[in-house]
N, C-alpha and C positions, 0 to 999 in steps of 0.2 A: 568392702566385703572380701576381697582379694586376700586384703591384709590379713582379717580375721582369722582365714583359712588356715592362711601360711602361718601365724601363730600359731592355733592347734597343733597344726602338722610339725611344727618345732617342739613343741612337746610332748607331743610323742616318741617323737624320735630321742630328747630328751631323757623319758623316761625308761625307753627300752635298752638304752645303751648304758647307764647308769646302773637299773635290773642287772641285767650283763655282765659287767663288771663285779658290782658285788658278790654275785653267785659266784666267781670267777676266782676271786678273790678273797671269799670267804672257803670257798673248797681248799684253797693251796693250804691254810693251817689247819682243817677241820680234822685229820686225824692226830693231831697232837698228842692229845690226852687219853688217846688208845693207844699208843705206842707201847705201852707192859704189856698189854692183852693180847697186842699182835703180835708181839715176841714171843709169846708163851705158846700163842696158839698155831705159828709155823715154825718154831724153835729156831729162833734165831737171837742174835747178841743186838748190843745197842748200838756197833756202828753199822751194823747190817739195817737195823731200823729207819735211822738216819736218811737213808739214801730215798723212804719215801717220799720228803722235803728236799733235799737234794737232785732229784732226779727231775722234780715239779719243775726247781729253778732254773736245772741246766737246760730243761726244754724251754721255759723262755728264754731264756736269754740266746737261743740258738735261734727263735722265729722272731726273736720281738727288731731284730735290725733287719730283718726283709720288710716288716710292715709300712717302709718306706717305699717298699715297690709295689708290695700287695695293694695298697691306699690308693694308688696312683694307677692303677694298673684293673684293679677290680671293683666292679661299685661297694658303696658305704654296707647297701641291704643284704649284700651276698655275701661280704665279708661274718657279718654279725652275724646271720642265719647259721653262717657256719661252724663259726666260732659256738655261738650255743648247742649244734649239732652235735660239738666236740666234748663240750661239758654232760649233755646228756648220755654219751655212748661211753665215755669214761667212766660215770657214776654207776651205770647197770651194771657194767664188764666189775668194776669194784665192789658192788654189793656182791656180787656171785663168785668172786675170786677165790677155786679153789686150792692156791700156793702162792705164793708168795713172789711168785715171777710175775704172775697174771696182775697181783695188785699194783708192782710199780709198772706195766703195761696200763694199768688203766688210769694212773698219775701221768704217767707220759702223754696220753691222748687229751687227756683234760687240761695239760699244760700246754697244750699245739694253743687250744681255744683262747688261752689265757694269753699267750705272744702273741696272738693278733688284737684282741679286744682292750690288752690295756695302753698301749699306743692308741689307737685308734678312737676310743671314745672320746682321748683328752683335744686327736685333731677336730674331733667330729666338735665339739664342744667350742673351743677358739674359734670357731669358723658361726657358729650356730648363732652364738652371746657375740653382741657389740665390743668394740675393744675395752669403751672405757667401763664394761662390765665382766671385763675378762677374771679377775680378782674374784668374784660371786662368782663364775662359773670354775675357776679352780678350787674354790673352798665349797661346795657342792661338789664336785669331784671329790676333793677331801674325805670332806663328812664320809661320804662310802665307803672308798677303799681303806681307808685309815682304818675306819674301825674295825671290818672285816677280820684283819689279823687279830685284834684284841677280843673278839669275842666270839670268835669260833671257836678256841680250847676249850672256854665256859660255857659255853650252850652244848658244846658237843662230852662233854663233862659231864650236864647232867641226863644227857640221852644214856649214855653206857651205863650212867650208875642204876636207871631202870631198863634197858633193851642190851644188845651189845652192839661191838663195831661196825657188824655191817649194816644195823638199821639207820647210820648216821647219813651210809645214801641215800637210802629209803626214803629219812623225812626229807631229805633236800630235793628229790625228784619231784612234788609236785611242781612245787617253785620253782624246778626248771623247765616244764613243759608247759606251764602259763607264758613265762618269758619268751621262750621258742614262738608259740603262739602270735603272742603281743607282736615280736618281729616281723611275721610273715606278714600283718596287716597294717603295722604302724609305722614299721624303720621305712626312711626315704632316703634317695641318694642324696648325700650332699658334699663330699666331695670331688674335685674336680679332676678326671680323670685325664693320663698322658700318655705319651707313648715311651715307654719304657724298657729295659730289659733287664733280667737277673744275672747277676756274677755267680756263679757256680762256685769260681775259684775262691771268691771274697765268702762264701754261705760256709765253703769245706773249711776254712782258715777260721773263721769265726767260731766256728764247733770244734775242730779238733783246740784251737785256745783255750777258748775258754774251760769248755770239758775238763781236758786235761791236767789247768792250772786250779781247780776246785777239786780234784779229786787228787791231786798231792796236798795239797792245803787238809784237806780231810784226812788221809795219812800221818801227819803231824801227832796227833795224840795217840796211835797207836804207834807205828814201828818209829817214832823219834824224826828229830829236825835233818838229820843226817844222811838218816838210812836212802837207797836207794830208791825204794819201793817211794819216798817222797819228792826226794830231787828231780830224780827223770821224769818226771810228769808239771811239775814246777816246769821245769826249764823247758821242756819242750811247750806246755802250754803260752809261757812269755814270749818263745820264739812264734807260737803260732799267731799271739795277737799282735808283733809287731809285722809283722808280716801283710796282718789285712790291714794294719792300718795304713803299711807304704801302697800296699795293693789303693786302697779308696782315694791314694791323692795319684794314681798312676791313670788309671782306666776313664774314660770319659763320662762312665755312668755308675757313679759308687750305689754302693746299697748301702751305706751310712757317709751322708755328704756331711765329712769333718773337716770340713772349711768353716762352718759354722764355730768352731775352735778358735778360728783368727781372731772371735771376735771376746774382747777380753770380760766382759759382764757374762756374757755365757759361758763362758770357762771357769771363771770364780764359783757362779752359781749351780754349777754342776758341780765343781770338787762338795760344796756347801750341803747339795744335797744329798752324794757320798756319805758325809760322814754322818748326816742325822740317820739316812736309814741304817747302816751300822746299829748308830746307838739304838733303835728302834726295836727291832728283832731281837738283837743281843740282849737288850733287857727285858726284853717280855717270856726269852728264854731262860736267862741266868735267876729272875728273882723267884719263879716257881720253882727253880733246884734249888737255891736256896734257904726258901722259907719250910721246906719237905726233908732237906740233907741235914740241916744245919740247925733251923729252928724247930725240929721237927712235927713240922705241921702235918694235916690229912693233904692228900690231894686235892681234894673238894676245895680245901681253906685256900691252897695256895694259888689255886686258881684264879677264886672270890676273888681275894687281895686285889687282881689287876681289875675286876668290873667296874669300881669307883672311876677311876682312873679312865678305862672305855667311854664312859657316858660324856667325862668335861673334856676327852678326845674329840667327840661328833661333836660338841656345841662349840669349844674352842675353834676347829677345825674350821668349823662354818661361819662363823664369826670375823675369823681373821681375811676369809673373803672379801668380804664388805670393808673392813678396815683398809685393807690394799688399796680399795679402790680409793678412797679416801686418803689417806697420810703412804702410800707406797710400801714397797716389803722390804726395805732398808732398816726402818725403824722398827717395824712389827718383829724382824728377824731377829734385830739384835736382842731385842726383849725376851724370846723364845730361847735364844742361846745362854741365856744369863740365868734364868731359869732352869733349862737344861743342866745347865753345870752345879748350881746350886744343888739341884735334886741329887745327883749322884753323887756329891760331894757326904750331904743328909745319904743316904741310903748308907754309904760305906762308914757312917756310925752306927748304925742299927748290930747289937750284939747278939752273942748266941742266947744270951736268958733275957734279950727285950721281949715286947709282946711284936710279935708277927703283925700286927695292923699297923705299926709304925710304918712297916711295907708299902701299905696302903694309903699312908697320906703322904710319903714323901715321892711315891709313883702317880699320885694325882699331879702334884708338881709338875713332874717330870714329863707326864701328857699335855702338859698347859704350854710346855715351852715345846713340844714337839710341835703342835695345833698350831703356833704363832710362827713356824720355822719354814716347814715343809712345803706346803703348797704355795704362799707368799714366794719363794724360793725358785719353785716350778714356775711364777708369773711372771715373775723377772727375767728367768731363760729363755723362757716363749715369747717375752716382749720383742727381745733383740733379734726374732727370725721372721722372716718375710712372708707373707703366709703362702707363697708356690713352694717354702721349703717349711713348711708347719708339722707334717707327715716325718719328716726327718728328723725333725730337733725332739716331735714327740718319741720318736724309735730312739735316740739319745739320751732322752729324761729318763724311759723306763727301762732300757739296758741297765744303765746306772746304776738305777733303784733296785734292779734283779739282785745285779751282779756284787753291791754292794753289802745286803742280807747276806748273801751266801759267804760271801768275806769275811764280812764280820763277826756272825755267827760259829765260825768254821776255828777262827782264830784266837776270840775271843772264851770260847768253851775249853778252846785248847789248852791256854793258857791255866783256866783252873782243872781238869784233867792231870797236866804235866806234873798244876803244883799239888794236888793228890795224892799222888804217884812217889814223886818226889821224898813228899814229908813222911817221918816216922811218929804221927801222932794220931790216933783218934780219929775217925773219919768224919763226925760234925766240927771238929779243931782243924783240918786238913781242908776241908769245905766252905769252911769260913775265910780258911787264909787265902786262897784262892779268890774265893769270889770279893773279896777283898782288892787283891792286884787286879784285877779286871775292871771294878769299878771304878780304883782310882785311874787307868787307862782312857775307860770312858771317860771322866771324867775332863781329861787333860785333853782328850779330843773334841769335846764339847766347849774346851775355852777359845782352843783354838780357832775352831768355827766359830766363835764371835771376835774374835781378833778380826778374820778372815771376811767376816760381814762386815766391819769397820771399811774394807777398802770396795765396797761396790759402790759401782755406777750407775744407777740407773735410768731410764727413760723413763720423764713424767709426761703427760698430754693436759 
């Protein structure tokens, strides 16, 4: 009977934290496809716009390495309660936003919620699921947040095209006061709490880093690689993150333990998941400019194009769960990476007078090998960590995964921007060639991480 209970109570807990997440995760892309409207409507340019994704990231990535303290430090239910507190008071303060200040105020509060909850669900989850079902509880993971990003621009796409921007809070609000809900009565504590304490010094080093070195990196396409306005923020940012990172092997209680680094399967598997989310975002960003600049599609259409793609995202995603547990994420990976590359390789034939749904089946591809990469990836990291450091490797996986979109993103648009700019042709000829260098980029980054899966090691049981 005991047991019975405790299984409920695992599913619940299960389902509230997963809820969570999504919403979490589905909010950080949801104004994408309002970005003209918003510009128009507080008159601002497109790298002013920018900073509403921008701003989302750099607030995780500034809480999501405390969540190694906050986990250990405060219960499971209080964390999540809060964290959706934060989702809720972000969406109001955004629907009501009367300038443009107020709205990346109310991204910033929504992203506190999102740097605790997407570490945390993944420890809550390793801890919940048996080991040898860890693989089904990251591709359940998966299926969530994977998708999240792929189809928030299209459901929020067809809200504006009948309501506008701000009712995209609107609909999202109910769905986040049921989950609120759901947590006050379903979430249980379930990790193990310690005595801990916060670096200050490691929190400020971490923020002004990172900060710093994604807002030179964003610099790039407007004032040039050179200009000042890019460099001193570059540089001081690298300086701030080398810094915490001597800090966390110096102080006796890091707030990201990178010792976990020694260990050479988790080091791999982190670069590996580096580079997929790169490719991730970067193409869910560059091929709607391109199918809109270049082939000129509606908005509506170039949206569509990635929905196919979203749907065999979830089921690949979930799928490759179960396979992990079965044949390990060595195998499943390299399959994803060969795929991956394949796709991009396909995509960067697609010309200016093909049909725009070529888009759509060489970006199905391109999800098929993402689904087989990503969270298999994440199993293999979290194998090699002991679970009294689970809390830390997870604040590790999802730094990563932040900080790696924002990179990628940042540098990879840059790239076709530059070569826009650049050339004296035609602006769907300029559009083209650009996104052209980019995809072959990706592309050569995607071999590589199958080169790079060729040498793991994994732990099988």
């Amino acid at each position: 009977m005991w047991m019975k209970q405790d299984r409920i109570q695992s599913k619940g807990v299960v389902a509230v934290v997963l809820s969570a997440a999504f919403l979490l995760t589905f909010n950080q892309f949801l104004l994408i496809t309002a970005f003209p409207t918003i510009m128009e409507e507080f008159n601002i340019n497109a790298t002013q716009v920018q900073w509403l994704t921008t701003a989302f990231i750099l607030t995780t990535i500034i809480f999501i390495p405390m969540s190694g303290y906050l986990s250990t430090t405060f219960s499971s239910k209080t964390l999540v309660i809060f964290a959706v507190t934060c989702l809720l008071a972000g969406t109001i303060i955004g629907g009501w936003s009367p300038n443009f200040s107020v709205l990346i105020l109310s991204r910033v509060i929504q992203a506190i919620g999102a740097g605790i909850i997407l570490p945390l669900v993944q420890s809550i989850l390793l801890i919940v699921f048996p080991y040898h079902r860890r693989g089904f509880a990251m591709g359940l993971l998966g299926a969530v947040t994977n998708v999240a990003p792929a189809t928030a621009p299209s459901l929020s796409g067809i809200v504006i095209d009948y309501l506008d921007w701000r009712s995209l809070h609107w609909v999202l609000l109910p769905f986040i006061i049921i989950t609120f809900i759901l947590a006050i009565f379903l979430m249980k504590n379930v990790l193990e709490k310690q005595q801990t304490k916060l670096d200050l010094h490691s929190v400020i080093l971490s923020a002004i880093g990172f900060s710093f070195f994604i807002f030179g990196l964003s610099n790039i396409s407007v004032y040039g690689l050179l200009s000042p306005v890019t460099i001193i923020p570059i540089v001081l940012g690298i300086a701030g993150v080398l810094f915490f990172i001597r800090r966390q092997f110096d102080i006796p209680t890091p707030v990201l333990n990178l010792n976990l680094f020694r260990n050479r399967t988790f080091s791999l598997a982190i670069i590996l998941i580096f580079i997929n989310m790169m490719l991730l975002l970067s193409t869910e960003t560059i091929l709607p400019m391109f199918a809109q600049n270049a082939l000129g599609t509606s908005a509506f259409l170039s949206g569509f194009l990635l929905v196919p793609g979203t749907v065999i995202l979830s089921i690949i995603t979930f799928i490759s769960g179960s396979l992990y547990d079965r044949y390990g994420g060595k195998r499943i990976a390299i399959i994803g990476f060969v795929l991956t590359t394949v796709s991009l390789i396909l995509l960067n034939t697609v010309g200016i007078n093909d049909s725009p749904y070529w888009i759509m089946v060489h970006f199905c591809l391109f999800m098929s090998g993402f689904g087989l990469t990503l969270m298999p990836l994440v199993t293999v990291s979290m194998s090699e960590v002991a679970d009294i450091d689970i809390p830390h490797g997870s604040a590790i996986v999802n730094t990563v995964r932040q900080f790696a979109m924002a990179f990628g993103i940042i540098v990879l648009t840059s790239i076709i921007s530059i070569t826009v700019a650049a050339m004296d042709a035609p602006p769907e000829e300029s559009m083209y060639t650009g996104t052209s260098y980019a995809l072959a980029i990706m592309a050569a980054l995607a071999f590589a991480g199958f080169g790079l899966t060729l040498l793991l090691k994994e732990k099988r049981y």
